[in-house]
C-alpha positions in Angstrom: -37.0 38.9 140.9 -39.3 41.0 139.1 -36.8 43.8 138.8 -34.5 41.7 137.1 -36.6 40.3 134.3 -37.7 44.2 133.5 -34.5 44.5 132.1 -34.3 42.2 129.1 -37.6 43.7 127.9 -36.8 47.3 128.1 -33.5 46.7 126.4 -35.2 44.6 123.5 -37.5 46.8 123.4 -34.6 49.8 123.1 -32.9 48.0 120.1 -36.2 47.1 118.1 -37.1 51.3 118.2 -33.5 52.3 117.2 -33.4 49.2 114.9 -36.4 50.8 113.3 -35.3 54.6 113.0 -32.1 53.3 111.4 -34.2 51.6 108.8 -36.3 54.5 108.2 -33.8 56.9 107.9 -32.0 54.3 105.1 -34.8 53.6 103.7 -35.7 57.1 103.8 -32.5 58.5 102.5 -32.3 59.8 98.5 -30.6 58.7 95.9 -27.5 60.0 94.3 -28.8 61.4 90.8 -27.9 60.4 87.4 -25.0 62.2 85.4 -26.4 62.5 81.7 -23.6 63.8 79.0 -25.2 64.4 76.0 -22.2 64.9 73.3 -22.4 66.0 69.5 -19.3 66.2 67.4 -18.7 66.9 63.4 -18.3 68.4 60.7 -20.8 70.9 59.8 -21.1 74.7 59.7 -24.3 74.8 62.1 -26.9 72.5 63.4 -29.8 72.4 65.5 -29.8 70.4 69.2 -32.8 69.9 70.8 -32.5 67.3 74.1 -34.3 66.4 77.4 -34.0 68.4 80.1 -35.9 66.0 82.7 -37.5 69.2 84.2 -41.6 69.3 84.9 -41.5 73.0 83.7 -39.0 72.6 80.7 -39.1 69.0 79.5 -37.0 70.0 76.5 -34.5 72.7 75.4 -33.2 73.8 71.8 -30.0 75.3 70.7 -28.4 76.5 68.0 -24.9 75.3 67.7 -21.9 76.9 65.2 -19.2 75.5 67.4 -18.3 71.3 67.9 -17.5 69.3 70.0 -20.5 70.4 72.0 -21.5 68.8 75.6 -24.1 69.2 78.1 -24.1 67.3 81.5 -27.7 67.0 83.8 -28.0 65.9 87.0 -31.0 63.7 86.8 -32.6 63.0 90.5 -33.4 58.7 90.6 -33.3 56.5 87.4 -33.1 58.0 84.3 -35.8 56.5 82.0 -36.0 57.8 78.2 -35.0 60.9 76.6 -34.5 62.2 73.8 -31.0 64.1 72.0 -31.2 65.0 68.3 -29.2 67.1 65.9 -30.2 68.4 62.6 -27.8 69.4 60.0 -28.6 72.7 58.8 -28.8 73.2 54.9 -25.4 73.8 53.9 -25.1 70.0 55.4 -22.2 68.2 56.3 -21.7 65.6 59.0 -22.4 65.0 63.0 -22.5 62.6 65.6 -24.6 62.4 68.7 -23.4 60.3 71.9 -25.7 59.7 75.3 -24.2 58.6 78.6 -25.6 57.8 81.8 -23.4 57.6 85.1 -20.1 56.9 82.8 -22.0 54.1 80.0 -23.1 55.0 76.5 -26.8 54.0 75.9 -27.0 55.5 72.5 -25.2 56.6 69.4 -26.0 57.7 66.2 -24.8 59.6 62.5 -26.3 61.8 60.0 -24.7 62.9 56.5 -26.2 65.7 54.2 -28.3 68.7 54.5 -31.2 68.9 56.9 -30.5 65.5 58.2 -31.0 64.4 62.2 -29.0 61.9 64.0 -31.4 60.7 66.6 -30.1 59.4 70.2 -33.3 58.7 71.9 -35.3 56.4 74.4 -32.2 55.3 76.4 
């Protein structure tokens, strides 16, 4: 009788450990990252870009752009909290745009006229 009533107990006891490594390895497992697009359309002859890069090393990158539309996608690992995208008209001025998506929805939008003017898209 006491080899039958072994049995319940080792096969709880089976379900509760594989129970738990199935857990931990869900628990355990990492998120998908975060598409940014970081978008800049208009009408000017040259502006500046400067945006978030969400890297320890290189928190934030610069460039100069003659050419529009311009876009940039990052793959952010986890939730992306804050950053920063803003474009400066240079001085023979004109007009821009800046957009800021994350996974597909816009979180921030902005305009700029005239020389040496910034559209800011920031903290989204």
């Amino acid at each position: 009788m006491a080899e039958t009533r072994k049995w319940p107990v080792i096969t709880g006891s089976v379900v509760l450990v594989l129970g738990a490594a199935v857990l931990a390895l869900w628990v355990a497992r990492p998120d998908d990252p975060s598409v940014v697009v970081y978008e800049v359309f208009g009408e000017v002859r040259s502006a500046t870009v400067t945006y978030s890069t969400f890297d320890e090393g290189n928190p934030t990158h610069r460039e100069e752009l003659t050419a529009f539309p311009w876009q940039k996608k990052l793959l952010v690992e986890g939730d992306v909290i804050g950053g920063v995208l803003t474009v400066t008209i240079g001085p023979d001025g004109g007009s821009v745009a800046c957009r800021v998506g994350v996974n597909g929805e816009e979180r921030r939008a902005a305009t700029a006229t005239g020389p040496l003017t910034s559209a800011l898209c920031s903290n989204f």
